[in-house]
N, C-alpha and C positions, 0 to 999 in steps of 0.2 A: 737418431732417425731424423731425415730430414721432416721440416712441418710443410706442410700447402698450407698456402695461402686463405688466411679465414675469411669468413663474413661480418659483414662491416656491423653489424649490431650485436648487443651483450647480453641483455636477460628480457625475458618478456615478461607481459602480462594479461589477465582475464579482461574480454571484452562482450560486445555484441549480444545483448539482452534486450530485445525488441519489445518497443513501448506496446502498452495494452492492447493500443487501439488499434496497432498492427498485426500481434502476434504474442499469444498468453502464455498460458504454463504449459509445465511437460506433461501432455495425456497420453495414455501408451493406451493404442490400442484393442478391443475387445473383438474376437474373429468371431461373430457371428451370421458373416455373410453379407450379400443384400439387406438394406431395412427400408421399411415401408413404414414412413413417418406418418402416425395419424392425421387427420385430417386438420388437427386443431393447429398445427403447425402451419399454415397458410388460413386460416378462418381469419375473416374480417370480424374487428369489432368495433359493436354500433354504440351512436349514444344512450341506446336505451338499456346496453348494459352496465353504464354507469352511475355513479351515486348523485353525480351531478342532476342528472336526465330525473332518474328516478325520484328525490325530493322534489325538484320541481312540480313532478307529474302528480306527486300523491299530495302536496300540499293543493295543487288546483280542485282535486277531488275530491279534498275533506273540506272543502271553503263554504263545500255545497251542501254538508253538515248541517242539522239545525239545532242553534246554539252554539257552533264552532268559531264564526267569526271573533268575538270577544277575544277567544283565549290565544288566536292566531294572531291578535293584532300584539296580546303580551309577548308572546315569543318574536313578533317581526322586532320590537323595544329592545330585548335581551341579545337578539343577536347581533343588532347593530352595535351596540355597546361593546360587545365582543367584539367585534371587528375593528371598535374606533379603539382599541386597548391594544389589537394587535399592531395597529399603524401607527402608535405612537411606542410603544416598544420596539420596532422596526427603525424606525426615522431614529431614535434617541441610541440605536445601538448605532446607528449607519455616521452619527454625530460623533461620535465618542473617539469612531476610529479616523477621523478627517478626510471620508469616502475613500479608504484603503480598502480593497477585499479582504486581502491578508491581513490586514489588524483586524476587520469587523469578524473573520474567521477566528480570527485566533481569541475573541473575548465570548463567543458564545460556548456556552457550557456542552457536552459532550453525552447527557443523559438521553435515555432514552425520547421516545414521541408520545411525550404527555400535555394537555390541555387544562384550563382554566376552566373552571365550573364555577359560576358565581355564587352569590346567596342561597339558591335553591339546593345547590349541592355542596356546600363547605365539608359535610359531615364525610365526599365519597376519599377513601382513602389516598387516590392516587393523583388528590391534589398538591402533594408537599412540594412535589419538583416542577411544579409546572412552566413556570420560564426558563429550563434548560434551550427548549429550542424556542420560546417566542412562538408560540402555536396557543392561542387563545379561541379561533375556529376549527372548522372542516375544510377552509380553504388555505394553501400556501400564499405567501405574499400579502401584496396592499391591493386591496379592493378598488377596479377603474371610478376616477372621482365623479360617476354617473350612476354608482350605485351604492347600497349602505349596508346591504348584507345578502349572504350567499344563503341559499336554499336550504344545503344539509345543515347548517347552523340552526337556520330557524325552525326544521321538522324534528332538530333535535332535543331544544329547546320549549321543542309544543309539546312533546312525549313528557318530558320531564316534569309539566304539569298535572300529569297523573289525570283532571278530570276529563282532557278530550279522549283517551282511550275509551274512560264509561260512556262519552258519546259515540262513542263508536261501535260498540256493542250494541248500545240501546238501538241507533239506527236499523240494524242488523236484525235483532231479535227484541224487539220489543213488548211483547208479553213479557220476559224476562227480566224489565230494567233493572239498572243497579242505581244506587241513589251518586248525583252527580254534586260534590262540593267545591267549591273552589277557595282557593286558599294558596298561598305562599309558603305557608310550613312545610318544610320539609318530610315532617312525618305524615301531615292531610295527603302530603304528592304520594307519600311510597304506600301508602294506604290503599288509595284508589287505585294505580297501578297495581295491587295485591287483589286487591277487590274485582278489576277485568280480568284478571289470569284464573281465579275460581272460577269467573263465571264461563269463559270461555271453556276452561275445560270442562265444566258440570254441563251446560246446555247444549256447545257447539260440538261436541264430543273431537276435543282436539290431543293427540296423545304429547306427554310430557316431553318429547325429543324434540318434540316441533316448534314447542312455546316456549319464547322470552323468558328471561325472570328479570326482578329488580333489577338487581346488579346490574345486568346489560342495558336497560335505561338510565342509570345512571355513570354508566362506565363513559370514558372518553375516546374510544378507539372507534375505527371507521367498522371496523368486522362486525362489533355489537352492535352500531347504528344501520349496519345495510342488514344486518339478521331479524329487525323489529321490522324496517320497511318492506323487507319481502315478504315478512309474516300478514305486519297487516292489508297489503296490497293484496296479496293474495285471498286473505278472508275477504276483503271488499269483492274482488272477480268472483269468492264462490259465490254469493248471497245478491250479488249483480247493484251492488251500494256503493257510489250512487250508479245514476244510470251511465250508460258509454257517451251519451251527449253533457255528460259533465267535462270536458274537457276540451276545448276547440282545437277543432283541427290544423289552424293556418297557427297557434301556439305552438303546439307540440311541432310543426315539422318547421320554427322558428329555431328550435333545437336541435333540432339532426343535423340539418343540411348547413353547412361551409362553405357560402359563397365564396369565390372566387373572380376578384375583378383587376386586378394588379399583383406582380414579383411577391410582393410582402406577402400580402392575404394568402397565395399559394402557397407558400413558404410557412407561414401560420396554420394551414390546414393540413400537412404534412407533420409540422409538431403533436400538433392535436392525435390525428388518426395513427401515429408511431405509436402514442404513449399510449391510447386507449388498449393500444394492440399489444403492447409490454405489458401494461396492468393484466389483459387477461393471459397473457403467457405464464406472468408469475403466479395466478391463480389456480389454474391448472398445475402446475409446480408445489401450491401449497395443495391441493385435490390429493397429489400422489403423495406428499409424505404422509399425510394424515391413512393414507392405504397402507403404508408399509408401515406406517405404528400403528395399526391395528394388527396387521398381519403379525404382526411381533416377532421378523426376521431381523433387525436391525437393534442394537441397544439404540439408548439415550443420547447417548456420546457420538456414535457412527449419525444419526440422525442431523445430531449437530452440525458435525463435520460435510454431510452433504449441503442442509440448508438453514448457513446460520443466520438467525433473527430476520427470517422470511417473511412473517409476521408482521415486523417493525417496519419493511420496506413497502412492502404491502399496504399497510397502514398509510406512511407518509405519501408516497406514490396516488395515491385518490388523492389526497391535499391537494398534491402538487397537478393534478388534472384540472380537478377542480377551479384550482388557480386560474389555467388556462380558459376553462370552460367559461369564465366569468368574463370573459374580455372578448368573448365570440358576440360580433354583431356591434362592438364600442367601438366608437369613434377614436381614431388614431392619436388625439392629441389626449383622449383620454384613459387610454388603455395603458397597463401595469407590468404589462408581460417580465420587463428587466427586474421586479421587484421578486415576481417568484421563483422565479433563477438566486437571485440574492439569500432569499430564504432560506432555498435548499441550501445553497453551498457553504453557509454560517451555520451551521449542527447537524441538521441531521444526514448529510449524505455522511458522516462518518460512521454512519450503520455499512455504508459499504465495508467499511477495513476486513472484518473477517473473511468477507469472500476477496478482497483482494490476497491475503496472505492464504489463505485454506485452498486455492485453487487444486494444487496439486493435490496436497492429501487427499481430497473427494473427489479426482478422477482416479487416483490409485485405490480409493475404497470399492468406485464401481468397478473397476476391472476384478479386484479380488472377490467381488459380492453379486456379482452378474449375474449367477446362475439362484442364487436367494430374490434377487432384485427381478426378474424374471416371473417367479412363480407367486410373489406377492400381490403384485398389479400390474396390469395392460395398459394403463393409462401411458405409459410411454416406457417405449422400449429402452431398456439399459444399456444401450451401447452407443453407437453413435448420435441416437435423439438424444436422451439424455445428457450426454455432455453438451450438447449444441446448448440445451436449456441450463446448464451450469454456468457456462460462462456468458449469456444473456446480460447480466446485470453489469459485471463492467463494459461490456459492448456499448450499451446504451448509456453509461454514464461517457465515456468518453465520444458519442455521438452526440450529446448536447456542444460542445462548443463548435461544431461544424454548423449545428443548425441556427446557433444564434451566428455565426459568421456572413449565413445567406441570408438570415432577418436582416443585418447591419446594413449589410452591401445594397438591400431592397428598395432602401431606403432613396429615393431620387431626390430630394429635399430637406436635411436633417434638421433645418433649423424649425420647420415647421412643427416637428413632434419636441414635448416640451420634456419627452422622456428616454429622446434619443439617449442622453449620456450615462441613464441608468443601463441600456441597455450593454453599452460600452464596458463597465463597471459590472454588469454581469458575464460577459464575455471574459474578462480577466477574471474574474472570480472561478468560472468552470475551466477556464485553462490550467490553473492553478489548482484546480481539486485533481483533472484529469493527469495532471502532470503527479501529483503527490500518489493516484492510484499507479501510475506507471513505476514510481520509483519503487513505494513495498512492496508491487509486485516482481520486481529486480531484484530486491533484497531475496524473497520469497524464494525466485529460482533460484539463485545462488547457492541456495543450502543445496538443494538438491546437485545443482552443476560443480558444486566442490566433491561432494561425495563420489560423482559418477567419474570423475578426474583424478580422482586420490585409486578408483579401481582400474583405470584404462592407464596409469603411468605404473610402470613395473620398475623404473630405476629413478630416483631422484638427484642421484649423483655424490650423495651427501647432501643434500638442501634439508630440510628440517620445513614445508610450507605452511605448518600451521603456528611458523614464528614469523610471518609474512604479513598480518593483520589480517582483516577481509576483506574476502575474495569482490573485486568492487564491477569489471567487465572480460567480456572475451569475446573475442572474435575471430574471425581466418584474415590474414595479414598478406598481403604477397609482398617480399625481400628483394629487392636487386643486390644479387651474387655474381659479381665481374660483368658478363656479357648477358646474361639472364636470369631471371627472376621466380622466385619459388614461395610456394605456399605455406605459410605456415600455424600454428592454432597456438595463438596471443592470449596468456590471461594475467590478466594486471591485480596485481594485489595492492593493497597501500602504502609497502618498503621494497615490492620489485616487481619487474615485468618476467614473466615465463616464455619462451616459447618452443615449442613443440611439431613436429612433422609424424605427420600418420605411416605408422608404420606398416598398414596391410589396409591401402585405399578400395581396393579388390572387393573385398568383403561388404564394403562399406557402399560399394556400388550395388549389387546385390541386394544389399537392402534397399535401397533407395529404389529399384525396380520394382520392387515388391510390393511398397508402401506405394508409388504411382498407380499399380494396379488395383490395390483396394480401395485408391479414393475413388478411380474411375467405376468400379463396380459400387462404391457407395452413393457416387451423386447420381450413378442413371437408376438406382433402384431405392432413392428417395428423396423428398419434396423439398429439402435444404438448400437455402443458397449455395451458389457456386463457392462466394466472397466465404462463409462459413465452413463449409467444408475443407477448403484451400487451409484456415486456418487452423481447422482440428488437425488437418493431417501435418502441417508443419509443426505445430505442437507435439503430432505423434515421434517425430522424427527427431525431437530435440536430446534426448538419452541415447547419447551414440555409445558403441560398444567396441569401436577400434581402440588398438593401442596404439598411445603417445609417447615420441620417445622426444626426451629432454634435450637440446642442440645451443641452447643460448638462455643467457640471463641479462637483465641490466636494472641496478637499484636506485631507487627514484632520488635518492638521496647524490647521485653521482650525475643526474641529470642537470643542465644549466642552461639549454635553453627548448624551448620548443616552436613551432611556427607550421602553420597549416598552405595548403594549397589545393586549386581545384584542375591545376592543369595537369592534361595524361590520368585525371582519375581524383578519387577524393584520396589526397596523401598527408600524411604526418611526416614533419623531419623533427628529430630527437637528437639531441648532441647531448656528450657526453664527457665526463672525465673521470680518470680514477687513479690512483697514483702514480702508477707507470704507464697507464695506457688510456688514451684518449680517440674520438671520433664522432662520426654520426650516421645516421642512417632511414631511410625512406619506408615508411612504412603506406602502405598503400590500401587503401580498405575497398570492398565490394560500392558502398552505397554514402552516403554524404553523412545520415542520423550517426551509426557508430562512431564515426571519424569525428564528429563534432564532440560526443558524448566522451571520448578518449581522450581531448584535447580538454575539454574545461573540466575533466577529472582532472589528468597531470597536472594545469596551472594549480587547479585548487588545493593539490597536495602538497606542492610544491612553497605555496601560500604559507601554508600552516609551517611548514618546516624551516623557513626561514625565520617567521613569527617564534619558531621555539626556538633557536640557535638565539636571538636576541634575548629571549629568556636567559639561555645559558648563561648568555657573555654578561647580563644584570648581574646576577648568582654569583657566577665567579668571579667581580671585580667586586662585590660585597664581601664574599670569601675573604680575598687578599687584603681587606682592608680588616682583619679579625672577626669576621660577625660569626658566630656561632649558632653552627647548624648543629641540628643535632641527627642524629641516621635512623632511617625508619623504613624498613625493608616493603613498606606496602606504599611507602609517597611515592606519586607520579609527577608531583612539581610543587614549590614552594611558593607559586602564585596561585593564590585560590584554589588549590587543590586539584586543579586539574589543565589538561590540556585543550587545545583547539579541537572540534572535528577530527579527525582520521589523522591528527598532530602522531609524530615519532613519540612512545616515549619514551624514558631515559633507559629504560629496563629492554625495549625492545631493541630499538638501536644495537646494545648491546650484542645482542642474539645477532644483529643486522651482521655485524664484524665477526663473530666467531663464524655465521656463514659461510663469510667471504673468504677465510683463513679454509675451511672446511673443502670449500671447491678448489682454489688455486686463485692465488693472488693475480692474476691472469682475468680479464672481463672474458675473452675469446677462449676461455680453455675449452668449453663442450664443445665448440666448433673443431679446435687444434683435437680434441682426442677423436673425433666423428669423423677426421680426414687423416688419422694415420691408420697405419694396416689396420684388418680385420680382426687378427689374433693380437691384435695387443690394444690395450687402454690405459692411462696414467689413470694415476689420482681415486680418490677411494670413490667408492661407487656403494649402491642398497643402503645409501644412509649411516655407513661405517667410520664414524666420531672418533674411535678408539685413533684407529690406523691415524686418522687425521690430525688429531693431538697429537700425534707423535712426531710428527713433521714441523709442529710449531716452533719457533723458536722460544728458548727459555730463557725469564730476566729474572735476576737477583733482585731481591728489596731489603732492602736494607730498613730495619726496623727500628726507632726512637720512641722509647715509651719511659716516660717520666725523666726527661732528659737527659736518658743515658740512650745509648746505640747497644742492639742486643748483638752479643760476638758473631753469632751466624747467621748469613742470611737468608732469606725464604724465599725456595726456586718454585717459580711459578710459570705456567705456559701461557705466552700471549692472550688464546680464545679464549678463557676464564672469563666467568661472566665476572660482573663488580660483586656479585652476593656470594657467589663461591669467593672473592677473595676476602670478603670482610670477614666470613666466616674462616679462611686458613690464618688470615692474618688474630684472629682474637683465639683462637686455639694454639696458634705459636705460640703468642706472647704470655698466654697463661701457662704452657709449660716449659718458658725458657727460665732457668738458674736463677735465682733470688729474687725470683716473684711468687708471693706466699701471698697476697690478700686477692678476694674475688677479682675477677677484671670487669669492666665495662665501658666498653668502649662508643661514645659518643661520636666521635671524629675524627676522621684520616684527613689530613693535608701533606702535599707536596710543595716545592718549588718549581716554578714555571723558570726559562729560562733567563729571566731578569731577576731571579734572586725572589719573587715573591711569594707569600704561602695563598695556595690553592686550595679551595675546598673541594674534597673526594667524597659524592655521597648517592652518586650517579654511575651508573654504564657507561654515559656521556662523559664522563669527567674521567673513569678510568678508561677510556680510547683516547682523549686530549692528550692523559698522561702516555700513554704507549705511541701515540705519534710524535710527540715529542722524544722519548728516545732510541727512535726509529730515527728522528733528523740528526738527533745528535750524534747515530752509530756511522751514519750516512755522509756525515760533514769531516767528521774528528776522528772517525773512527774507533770511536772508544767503547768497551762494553756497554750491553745493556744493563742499567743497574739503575734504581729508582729507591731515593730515600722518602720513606711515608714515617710522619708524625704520628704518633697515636695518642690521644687522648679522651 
């Protein structure tokens, strides 16, 4: 049969996995109709809902205390200290790494958001790990050098004293005093702290749910400190202690309001009122699961999986306001802002990772748990709200490098701030955390976008794809085929590229109508951004259900050069070579990000594969000069035990060639069988190995064991891996004629074409050996026949 003329490229690969900040996981939609997103979903929030605000307010109000000053002046002492302990653990970590982000990231510990409690609290348990993250206060960062300690440090510090509580009380209810001691011991502190919780609940009649314990003043997290502030703020408003003219007014509304007078300051108010407004989103988020573990619809595990270590984010997240709150109203040459960026991105933003990698699972849990998730709690509807609030936290983690980009740019004079270049240095540091969320979250879909491709390909032609490495991108590709050009669905693995053409576009359109419809009926019937909803519904859209049928291949290992371009579109050109058949061909992508991301994949694969071919050629001119290897069916390299990155290895490779033997020594054969008749197809197809072994050709080996040559030789097929032949090779030679003692064989060697012995201990080494007498059949014409040493 005559062939038509094929298309100019060979095997494809997975592409196009859109970075976080554009586009997240696969959420499949929940048809619950219209949703009417509660109100809290657009609520402003103020300073007076935060910790920042609140310490401030309640330490001005117990100032007015009498007897209070004394002990407010020891906590102002304790929490400076603190803060001078954070800023030289800061500075000494930011030393160590020679103001690299990436190295000061890479030296802070990875434990969770624990603090320093000094002398007063040595005893409280959850001091062991406390410079994991270099968090010694309530605030993120280094304090602007115009001030010596932040608010929540110091009311937390005054609690920990145990007798200002009994003043508190006593103000309160004074017929009732309790006796008021002061003292540094630790057990005087947790004393008097036991001694206001009696009294409160005997006189005040306050029920056990509502009041504090110990622990929670001595604990270090931000939950247990705002749970005493609101406690005791609140007893102060019921009993009207002190009066409302305890707190002036041009103070407090020094705290709300964010002037604004220049770019920056705007730009800085806009940080501030984002985060405040995250912080209560996430709260609201922690409101709801605490509802549905009560409700006790959900295990442990499903809990998890929706909101992991929400708590800890929680936690750092007021730090990190805090941070900011402290630098409201400082003078520019004195303010820190680049340091509390620095903080986060050196430990603890690596509390994101599990909602980076868990995205999917906990949109597939709410879709399957909708109608539990439902009847639990009204706090927010399970469908489209909810996931909006799921993927929240990477939203705003890759929205920090935008907004210090506007702080930067604000800047009309940089030499005048003396802390411009920290801010710089923090800018790099959040590109690089954002960048690290974008890639697990790549890895993350992948699993799922290998599955959903392993169910929409119904022929693989013989390929075997999960001896292909991983699955690394994919994208839609358009091909110039002679006079015009055609689409096709690209997924690159790390030893070949796939590609694929849909086979029922119809269908596919269809859906894509449908999914248009429900976003339009989901943003006019609720409060959600446009920007967010756009992105749940292309999320929704990411688990396509057309089938893929298989048309072309080409393995990376055959590629030799690559080179980009932006004219006529963002294009890849790929060249190629394979034994008989060589080329190149244009790959053409939708938008610039994939194109780039496809292109410093290849080189970098490319990298390593070279890097390991110079491995080989060390190896094998060590071989030829005797060195003794010995064979070890689980080594992947004799240099350190291991490969590069996304490195071939010896064992894969292998697989890489039986492939290639399995489809048709031919790069262009899906194309060649895709354009001849309808009723007929060459070459084995559904993955049928058998058929295709049988087409291989077969070489004799000629066997040397204890320097005699055994009579008959061992017919072996090309695609054999090297472990099936070590194994036919030590099975012959123990049952060939006057070999009587155990065998064990350490090492196969051949001769390479100069007469020299060659060590065989590799996939790699037995393909060297088979292309070599593939040139010798091809030069000389002489059988395939291969003498291997055994010893």
């Amino acid at each position: 049969m005559d062939q038509l003329p094929h298309p100019p490229f060979r095997s494809a690969s997975l592409a196009l996995t859109p970075t976080v900040s554009l586009s997240l996981t696969s959420i499949s939609r929940v048809a619950l109709g219209p949703i009417m997103l509660n109100m809290s979903m657009n609520k402003t929030s103020l300073a007076e809902d935060h910790m920042f605000y609140k310490s401030r307010v309640l330490i001005e109000r117990l100032s007015t205390i009498q007897g209070m000053p004394p002990y407010i002046m020891l906590a102002h002492a304790a929490a400076e200290r603190c803060a001078e302990q954070q800023a030289l653990a800061f500075s000494q970590q930011l030393q160590q790494s020679d103001g690299s982000p990436t190295a000061f990231r890479s030296s802070v510990g990875s434990g969770g958001f624990s603090m320093y409690l000094d002398t007063l609290a040595l005893s409280y348990p959850n001091t062991g790990a406390l410079l994991s993250n270099n968090l010694f206060t309530f605030t993120a960062g280094v304090l602007p050098a115009n001030l010596s300690l932040d608010p929540a440090t110091q009311l937390w510090k005054l609690f920990q004293q145990g007798a200002p509580l009994c003043l508190i009380f006593n103000a309160i209810d004074p017929a009732h005093s309790i006796p008021v001691q002061a003292g540094d011991d630790l057990r005087m502190c947790k004393k008097a702290v036991y001694d206001f919780v009696v009294a409160v609940k005997t006189h005040l009649a306050v029920d056990d749910d509502a009041m504090f314990t110990i622990s929670n003043v001595f604990s270090d997290n931000t939950h247990d400190l705002l749970k005493i502030i609101d406690f005791v703020s609140a007893l102060l408003d019921q009993h009207k202690v002190p009066g409302p003219d305890a707190f002036p007014e041009n103070v407090s509304q020094q705290l709300t309001e964010l002037k604004v007078s220049d770019d920056r300051s705007k730009v800085f108010k806009e940080l501030i009122q984002t985060e405040r407004k995250y912080i209560l989103d996430l709260e609201l988020l922690l409101q709801y699961r605490n509802e549905l573990q009560a409700a006790d619809v959900l295990s442990s595990e499903q809990l998890h999986v929706l909101f992991p270590n929400l708590s800890d984010v929680i936690d750092f997240h007021r730090r990190f306001l805090c941070g900011f709150e402290c630098n409201i109203d400082v003078p520019t040459k004195y303010q820190r802002i680049g340091s509390v960026f620095l903080h986060a991105s050196n430990g603890p933003f690596r509390a994101y990772e599990p909602w980076t990698i868990g995205q999917v699972g906990a949109i597939d849990l709410i879709n399957r748990e909708a109608s539990n998730l439902k009847k639990a709690s009204t706090l927010i509807d399970p469908g489209f709200e909810l996931q909006s609030y799921i993927i929240k936290p990477i939203q705003r983690l890759c929205k920090y490098p935008l907004l210090l980009k506007e702080l930067i740019k604000a800047f009309s004079d940089p030499s005048d701030a003396a802390y411009y270049n920290e801010l710089l240095l923090a800018q790099t540091a959040m590109k690089d955390v954002a960048n690290q969320v974008n890639e697990a979250q790549r890895r993350s879909e992948n699993v799922g976008l290998l599955q959903n491709l392993i169910e929409r390909v119904k022929d693989w032609r013989g390929f075997n794809f999960r001896e292909q490495g991983d699955l690394l991108y994919h994208s839609v590709v358009s091909i110039k085929d002679g006079e015009s050009e055609k689409d096709y669905v690209a997924y690159l693995f790390e030893r070949i590229i796939f590609f694929f053409i849909e086979t029922n576009p119809a269908d596919k359109q269809k859906d894509k109508k449908k999914r248009d419809l429900l976003t339009s009926r989901k943003k006019s019937g609720s409060n959600v951004s446009g920007s967010t909803a756009n992105l749940l519904e292309s999320l929704n859209g990411v688990r396509e259900n057309t089938t893929l049928e298989l048309k072309g291949r080409v393995y990376i290992s055959e590629i030799y050069n690559i080179s980009s371009a932006n004219l006529n579109g963002y294009t890849l050109v790929i060249s190629w070579s394979g034994k008989k058949e060589s080329g190149s061909f244009v790959l053409r992508y939708r938008t610039e990000e994939p194109r780039n991301q496809w292109e410093n994949c290849l080189r970098h694969l490319k990298t390593n594969e070279m890097n390991n071919q110079l491995q080989r050629k060390l190896r094998d001119s060590r071989g030829s000069l005797g060195t003794n290897y010995s064979f070890d069916t689980n080594s992947q390299s004799h240099f350190n035990g291991q490969y590069p990155q996304h490195a071939e290895s010896p064992s894969s490779r292998g697989h890489d060639h039986e492939q290639r033997h399995i489809s048709s020594s031919s790069t262009f054969s899906m194309m060649r069988m895709s354009k001849n008749s309808a009723g007929s197809s060459t070459g084995p197809s559904h993955g049928d190995s058998t058929a295709a072994t049988s087409l291989s050709p077969l070489i004799a080996i000629k066997i040397v064991y204890q320097k005699s040559e055994i009579s008959e030789p061992l017919q072996v097929t090309q695609n054999m891996s090297f472990r099936e032949l070590h194994q036919k090779v030590a099975s012959y030679v123990s049952s060939s004629p006057g070999v009587v003692d155990d065998v064990i064989i350490n090492k196969l060697r051949y001769k390479d074409e100069e007469g020299d012995f060659v060590v065989m201990s590799s996939s790699d080494d037995w393909q060297l050996a088979l292309d070599m007498v593939e040139e010798l059949v091809e030069e000389n014409g002489s059988e395939r026949t291969l003498s291997i040493w055994v010893s």
